[in-house]
N, C-alpha and C positions, 0 to 999 in steps of 0.2 A: 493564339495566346490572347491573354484578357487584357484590353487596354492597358496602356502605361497608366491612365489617369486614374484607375481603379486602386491602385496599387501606393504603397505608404513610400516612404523616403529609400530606403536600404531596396526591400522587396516587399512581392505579393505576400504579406497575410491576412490574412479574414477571421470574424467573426459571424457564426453561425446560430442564432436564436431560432430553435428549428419549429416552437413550439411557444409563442409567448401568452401568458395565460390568459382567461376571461373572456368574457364577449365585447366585442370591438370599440365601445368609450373606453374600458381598460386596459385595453391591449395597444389602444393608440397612445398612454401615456407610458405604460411596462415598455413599448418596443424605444419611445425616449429615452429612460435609461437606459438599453443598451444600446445606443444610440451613443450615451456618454460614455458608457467603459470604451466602446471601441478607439474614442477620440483620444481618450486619458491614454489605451494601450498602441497608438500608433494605429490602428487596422482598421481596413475597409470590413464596415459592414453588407451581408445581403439582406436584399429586402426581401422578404417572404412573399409566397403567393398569397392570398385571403380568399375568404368564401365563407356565406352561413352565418355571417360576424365575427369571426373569428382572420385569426393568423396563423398559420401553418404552411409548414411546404409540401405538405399534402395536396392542399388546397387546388382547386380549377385555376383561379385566376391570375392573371401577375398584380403585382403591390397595385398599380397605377390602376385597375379596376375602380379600386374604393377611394385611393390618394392620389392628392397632386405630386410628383416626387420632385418637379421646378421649385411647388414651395418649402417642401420639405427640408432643401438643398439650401433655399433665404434665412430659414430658421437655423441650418445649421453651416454655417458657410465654409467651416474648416474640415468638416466630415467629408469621408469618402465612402459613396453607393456603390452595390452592382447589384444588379435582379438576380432571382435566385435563374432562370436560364441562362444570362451569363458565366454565373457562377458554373451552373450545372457543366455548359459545354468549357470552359476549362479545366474543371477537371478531368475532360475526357479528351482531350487537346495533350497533353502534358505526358509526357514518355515515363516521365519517375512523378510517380502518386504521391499528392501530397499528403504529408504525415497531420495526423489530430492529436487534440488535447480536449477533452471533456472533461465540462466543469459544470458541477450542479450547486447555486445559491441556496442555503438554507435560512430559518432562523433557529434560534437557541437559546436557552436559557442562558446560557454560558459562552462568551465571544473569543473568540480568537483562535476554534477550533479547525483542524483539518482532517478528513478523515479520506486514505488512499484505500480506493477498492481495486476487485480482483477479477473485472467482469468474468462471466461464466460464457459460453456460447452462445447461451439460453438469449443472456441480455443484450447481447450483439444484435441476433436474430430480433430480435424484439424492436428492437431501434431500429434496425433497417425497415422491417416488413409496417411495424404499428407508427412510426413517423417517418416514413420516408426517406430514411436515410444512403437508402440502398442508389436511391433516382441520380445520384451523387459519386462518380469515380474514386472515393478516398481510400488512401491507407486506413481502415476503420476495422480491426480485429481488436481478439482476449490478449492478443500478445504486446503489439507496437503499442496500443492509445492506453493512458494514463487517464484512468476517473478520478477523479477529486471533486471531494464534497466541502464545502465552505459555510461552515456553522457561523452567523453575522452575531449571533447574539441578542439578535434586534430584530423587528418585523418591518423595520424600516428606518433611513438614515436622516429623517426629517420631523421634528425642525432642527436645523445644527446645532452643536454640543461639541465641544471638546473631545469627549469620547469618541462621539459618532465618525467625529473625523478620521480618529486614531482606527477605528472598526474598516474607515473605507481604504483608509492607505492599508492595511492590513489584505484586504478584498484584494484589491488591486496586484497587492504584491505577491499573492497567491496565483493573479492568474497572468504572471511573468511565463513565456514558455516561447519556446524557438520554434514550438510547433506548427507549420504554414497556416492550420484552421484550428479554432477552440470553436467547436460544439457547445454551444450555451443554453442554459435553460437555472428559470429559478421559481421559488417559491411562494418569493412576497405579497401579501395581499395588498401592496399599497407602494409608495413613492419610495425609490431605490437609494435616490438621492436629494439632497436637499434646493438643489438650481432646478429640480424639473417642472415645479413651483413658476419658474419666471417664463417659463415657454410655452404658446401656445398648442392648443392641439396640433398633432398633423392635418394639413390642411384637407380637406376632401378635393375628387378630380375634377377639372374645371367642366367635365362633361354631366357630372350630377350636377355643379352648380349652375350648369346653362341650364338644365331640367327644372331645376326648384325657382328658376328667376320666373323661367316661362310659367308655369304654374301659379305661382304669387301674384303674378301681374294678373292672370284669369279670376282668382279668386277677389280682388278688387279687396274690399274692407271685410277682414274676414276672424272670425271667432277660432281657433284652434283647440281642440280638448285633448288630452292624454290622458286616456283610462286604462292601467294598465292592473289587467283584473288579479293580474299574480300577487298572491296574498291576501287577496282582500277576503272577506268571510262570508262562508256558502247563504248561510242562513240569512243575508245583508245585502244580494245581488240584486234583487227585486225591486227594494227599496231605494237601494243608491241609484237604480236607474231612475227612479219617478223621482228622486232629489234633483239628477241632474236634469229633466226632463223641464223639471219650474224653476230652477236658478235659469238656465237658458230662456224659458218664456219669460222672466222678471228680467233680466238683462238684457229681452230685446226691444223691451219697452223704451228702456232709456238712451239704448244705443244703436245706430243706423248698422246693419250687418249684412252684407251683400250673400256671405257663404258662410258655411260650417264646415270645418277640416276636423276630420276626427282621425288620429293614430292611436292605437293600440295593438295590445300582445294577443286580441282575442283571434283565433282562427279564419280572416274573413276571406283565407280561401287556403286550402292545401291543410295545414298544421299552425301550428300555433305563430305567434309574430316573432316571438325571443324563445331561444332552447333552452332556457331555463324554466319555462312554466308546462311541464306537463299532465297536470290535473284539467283537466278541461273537462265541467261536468254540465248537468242540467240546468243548473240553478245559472249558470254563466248564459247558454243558449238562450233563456229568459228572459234575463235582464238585456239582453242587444235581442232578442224579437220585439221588446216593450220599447227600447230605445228606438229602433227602427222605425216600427210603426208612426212612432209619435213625430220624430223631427225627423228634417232634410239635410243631411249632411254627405260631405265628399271623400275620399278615402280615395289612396292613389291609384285604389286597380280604376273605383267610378272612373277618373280623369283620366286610364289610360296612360298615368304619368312616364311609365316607366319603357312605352314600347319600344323608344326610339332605341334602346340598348340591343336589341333583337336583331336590329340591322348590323352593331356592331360587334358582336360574339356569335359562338355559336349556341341556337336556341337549344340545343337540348342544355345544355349546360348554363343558361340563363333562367329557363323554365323550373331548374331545380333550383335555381336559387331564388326565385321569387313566390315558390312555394313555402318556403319555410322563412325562416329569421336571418335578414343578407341587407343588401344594398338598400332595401327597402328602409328597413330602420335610420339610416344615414341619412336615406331620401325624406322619412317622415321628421327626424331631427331636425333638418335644415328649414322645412316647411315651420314647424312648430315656433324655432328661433326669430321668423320673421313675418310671423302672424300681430295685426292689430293688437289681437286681445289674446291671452291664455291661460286655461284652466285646466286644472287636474285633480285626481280622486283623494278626499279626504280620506283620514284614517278607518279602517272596517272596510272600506266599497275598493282600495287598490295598494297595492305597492309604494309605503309613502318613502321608505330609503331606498332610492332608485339614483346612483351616479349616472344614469341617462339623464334623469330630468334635473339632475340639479347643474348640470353642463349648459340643458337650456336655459335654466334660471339667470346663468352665468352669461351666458351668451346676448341674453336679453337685456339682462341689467349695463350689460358693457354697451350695447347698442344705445339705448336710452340716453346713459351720459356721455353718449358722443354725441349726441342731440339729434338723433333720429328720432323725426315726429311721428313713423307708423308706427312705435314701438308704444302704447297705451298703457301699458302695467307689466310688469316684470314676471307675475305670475295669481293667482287665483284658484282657493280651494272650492270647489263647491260643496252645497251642505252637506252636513255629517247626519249620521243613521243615529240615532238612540239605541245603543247596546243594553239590554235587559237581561 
C-alpha cells in the first residue's frame, strides 16, 4: 500500500494531471495550478513523468529528472506528492480498483457551464493507449467514470475579480467527487489562478544545477546569446547573423569576455532545440555557417555539459532526449539566467514572444536587485534588419 503520508486526512484520493499542456516553462507554472486545486480539494497529487519538455506520464523519466521535488515540497509545504510509480504500483497493490472521475477544464464565452458526457469505447481506448492511461490499474471504463466538462467562462482566473472568484468556487465545486482518483486535464493558455502569480517556478534538480554551476564557473566572464530562429523571417537570416556578428565585435571592445555561450532552437545536433519549430530551412543553415565561421562560441554539446547524466540513466533513453528539445533547454536556461552579459534576437532575425526568455529576463532582473554583481544588464537586443 502507498504510504500513509501520501494520503489526505480521511483517505487515499489523488489527483491525476496526466497530460499538462505546453513545453516545459509552461507546464512548470500549468502543473502549479493543479498543484492548487489538489490542496483546495484535500488530495494528494502525482507528479508526472517528463521528457522532450514536456509533462506526461507517457513520459521516460520520473518528475525529479528535470525537478527538485525537496523544493517543490518548500514552496508548497501543506501539499501532498507521490511519483507517478508510486502511484502506478498502488494501484496495482489494491484488491478493489480504484474508481475515477474525469474532469476536463475549459473556457467559454459563457461561465458556469457543465456538460456530462457519455464516453464511447472508442474514447476509453483512446486515453488508455494515446496517454497512458492503461500503465495505471483503475476502474477506468464507458460505464463506472463520469466525464464532465467544466466550461470557466474565462481563459483564466487572473487578475482577481469578484466574478473570477465566484467562477473558481464554481470549478471547484464541480470537481467535489468521492471518487479515489479525478483524471485532470485542461485547456488554459495561461494562469488558472490568481496566487500562482506569488510562487516561484518549480525549482529544477539539484543535479542540473551542480551541471550549470560547474559550467559558469568554466566559462569565467561570459557573453550568453539566445537566438531563437523560430519566427524570425527567411529572407532576414543572413543578415541578422552579420548584425549579430558586429554588435558582438563592438561589444567586445568595451567589455573583457572570457567566452560566448550561445542557446538556441537551431538544430546543433539531432532536430531542432524546441518542438515547436519545425520549418528548418536553408536560409537558417546559412545564417549559423556565417555565424560559426566568424565567432567562437560554446554550446553545451562543445562543453560536453550534459555527459555526466549518462552515468546516471539509461543512455538509450538519455540519447533521445538530448537529441531533440528536453533537459537541455533547462540546462541552457539556467546558463543564460547567470551569464555576465545577455542578448537576444530582435524582431525579423527570432522569436521575440518567447515565455522562455522572458523567464530569463525575470530571473536576471530578480538576481541584479538582490545585488549580484555578475549579473551586468538584464537583457539586450541586438541590431535589427531593415524590412523593405
Amino acid at each position: 500500500m502507498v504510504n500513509r503520508k501520501y494520503c489526505g486526512k480521511d483517505e487515499c484520493k489523488f489527483i491525476l494531471a496526466y497530460h499538462p499542456l505546453e513545453q516545459e516553462s509552461q507546464a512548470n507554472m500549468h502543473f502549479e495550478s493543479f498543484i492548487q486545486i489538489s490542496q483546495r480539494l484535500n488530495r494528494t497529487i502525482v507528479l508526472p513523468n517528463v521528457g522532450g519538455s514536456r509533462m506526461h506520464v507517457c513520459l521516460p523519466f520520473q518528475f525529479s529528472f528535470y525537478y527538485d521535488v525537496e523544493g517543490l515540497q518548500e514552496i508548497f509545504p501543506t501539499a501532498q506528492f507521490i511519483t507517478q510509480e508510486d502511484f502506478m504500483n498502488w494501484t496495482k497493490e489494491l484488491d478493489e480498483k480504484p474508481d475515477t472521475f474525469h474532469a476536463n477544464i475549459l473556457p467559454r464565452e459563457t461561465p458556469f457551464v457543465v456538460e456530462y458526457e457519455e464516453p464511447t469505447i472508442h474514447t476509453i481506448k483512446t486515453l488508455n493507449n494515446k496517454e497512458c492511461l492503461n500503465q495505471f490499474d483503475l476502474k477506468f471504463d464507458s460505464v463506472t467514470t463520469m466525464f464532465k466538462t467544466i466550461y470557466l467562462g474565462v481563459s483564466f482566473l487572473y487578475p482577481p475579480t469578484k466574478e473570477n472568484k465566484k467562477i473558481e468556487n464554481f470549478m471547484l465545486r464541480e470537481l467535489q467527487t468521492n471518487a479515489k482518483v479525478i483524471l485532470m486535464r485542461h485547456r488554459l493558455p495561461t494562469l488558472l489562478f490568481a496566487d500562482t502569480v506569488k510562487f516561484p517556478i518549480i525549482p529544477y534538480s539539484k543535479k542540473i544545477i551542480e551541471i550549470q554551476q560547474k559550467i559558469t564557473k568554466k566559462l569565467g566572464n561570459y557573453l550568453a546569446i539566445h537566438w531563437r530562429f523560430e519566427k524570425g523571417k527567411l529572407r532576414l537570416m543572413t543578415q541578422c547573423s552579420q548584425n549579430l556578428i558586429n554588435w558582438i565585435k563592438d561589444f567586445s571592445k568595451d567589455h573583457k569576455i572570457d567566452n560566448i555561450y550561445l542557446a538556441t532552437d537551431y538544430p546543433l545536433q539531432g532536430k531542432a532545440q524546441s518542438s515547436s519549430f519545425f520549418n528548418i530551412r536553408e536560409h537558417h543553415h546559412q545564417a549559423m555557417r556565417l555565424f560559426n565561421s566568424t565567432i567562437k562560441f560554446d554550446t553545451w554539446i562543445s562543453l560536453n555539459a550534459l555527459d555526466d547524466l549518462k552515468n546516471d540513466q539509461d543512455d538509450e533513453k538519455i540519447n533521445k532526449e538530448l537529441k531533440g528539445s528536453g533537459i537541455q533547454g533547462i540546462f541552457d536556461k539556467l546558463v543564460l539566467i547567470n551569464a555576465d552579459w545577455f542578448v537576444s534576437g530582435p524582431k525579423g532575425c527570432a522569436r521575440i514572444r518567447s515565455r522562455y526568455t522572458r523567464r530569463i529576463r525575470h530571473a536576471r532582473e530578480k538576481l541584479m536587485n538582490s545585488g549580484n554583481t555578475k549579473i551586468k544588464n538584464v537583457s539586450t537586443l541586438w541590431g535589427g534588419v531593415e524590412e523593405n
